[in-house]
C-alpha positions in Angstrom: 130.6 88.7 75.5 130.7 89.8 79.4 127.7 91.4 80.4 124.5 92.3 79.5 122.3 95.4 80.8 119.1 95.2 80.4 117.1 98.3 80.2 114.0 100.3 78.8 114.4 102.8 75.9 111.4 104.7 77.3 111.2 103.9 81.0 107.9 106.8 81.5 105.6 104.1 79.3 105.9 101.3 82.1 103.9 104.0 84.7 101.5 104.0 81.9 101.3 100.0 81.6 100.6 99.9 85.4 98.0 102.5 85.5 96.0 101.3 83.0 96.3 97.2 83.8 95.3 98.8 87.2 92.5 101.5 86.1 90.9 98.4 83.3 90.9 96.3 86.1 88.8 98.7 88.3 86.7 98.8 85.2 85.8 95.1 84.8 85.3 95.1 88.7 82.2 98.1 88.5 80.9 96.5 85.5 80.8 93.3 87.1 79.0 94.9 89.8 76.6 96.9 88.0 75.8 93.5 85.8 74.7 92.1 89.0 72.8 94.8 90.4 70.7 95.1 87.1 70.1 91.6 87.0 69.1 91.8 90.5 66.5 94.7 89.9 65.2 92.4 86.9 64.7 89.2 88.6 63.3 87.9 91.6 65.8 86.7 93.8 64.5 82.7 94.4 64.8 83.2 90.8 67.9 85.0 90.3 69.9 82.0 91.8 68.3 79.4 88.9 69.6 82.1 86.6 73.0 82.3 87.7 73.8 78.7 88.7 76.5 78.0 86.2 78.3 81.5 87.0 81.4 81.6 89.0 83.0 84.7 90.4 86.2 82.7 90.7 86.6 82.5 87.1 85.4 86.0 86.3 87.8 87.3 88.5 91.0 85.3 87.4 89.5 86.5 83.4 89.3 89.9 84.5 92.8 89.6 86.3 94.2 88.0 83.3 93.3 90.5 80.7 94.4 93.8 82.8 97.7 91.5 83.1 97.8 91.1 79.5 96.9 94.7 78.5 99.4 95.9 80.9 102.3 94.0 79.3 101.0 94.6 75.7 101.8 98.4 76.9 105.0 97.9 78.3 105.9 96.1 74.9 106.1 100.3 74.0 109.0 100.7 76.1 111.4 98.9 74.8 113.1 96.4 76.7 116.7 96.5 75.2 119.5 94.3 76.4 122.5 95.7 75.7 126.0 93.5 75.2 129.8 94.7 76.2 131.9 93.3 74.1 135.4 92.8 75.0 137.4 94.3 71.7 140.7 92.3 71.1 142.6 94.2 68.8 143.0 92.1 65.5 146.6 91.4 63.9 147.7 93.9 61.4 146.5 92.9 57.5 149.5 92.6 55.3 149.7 91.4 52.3 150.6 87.9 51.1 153.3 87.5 48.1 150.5 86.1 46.2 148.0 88.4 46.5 147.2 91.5 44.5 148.6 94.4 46.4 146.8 97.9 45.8 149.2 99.3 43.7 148.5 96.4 40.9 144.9 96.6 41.0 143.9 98.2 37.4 141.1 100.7 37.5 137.8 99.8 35.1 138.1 101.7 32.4 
């Protein structure tokens, strides 16, 4: 074994893994935003801040984050990450054949 080369069958699916990891994440972000706005126009807002107390952005972010990551590797699963080996071929001693062995000419044929 020398080298390996590590490549992708189908190289065009990785623009496909980054654009949508990149347009879901967009997503989550104007959904997040329009969550907040409605909740805004529903509550008051010395209320609003009892409502959301236990809510952090922090962690919404890093979940949203995380899952574009995830689908965006789940897509470039469909690419095909190959590695391919180079063997070094050593050529292999000519077969002969031993005194006791059956050579081809003594083999009977099933009848």
């Amino acid at each position: 074994m020398e080298t390996a080369d590590f490549h992708f069958e189908q190289p065009w699916v990785l623009t496909i893994a980054v654009v949508s990891g990149l347009l879901l994440f967009v997503a989550l972000c104007w959904a997040e935003r329009r969550r907040r706005r409605g909740l805004a126009g529903f509550a008051a807002a010395r209320l609003l801040e009892r409502l959301t107390a236990g809510y952090s952005s922090v962690r919404r972010r890093t979940k949203d984050v995380a899952l574009s990551v995830a689908c965006a590797l789940l897509i470039a699963c469909f690419a095909g990450p190959r590695w391919a080996w180079k063997y070094r071929n050593k050529k292999a001693p000519p077969r002969t054949w031993s005194s006791r062995s059956t050579s081809p000419s003594q083999c009977s044929s099933p009848t």
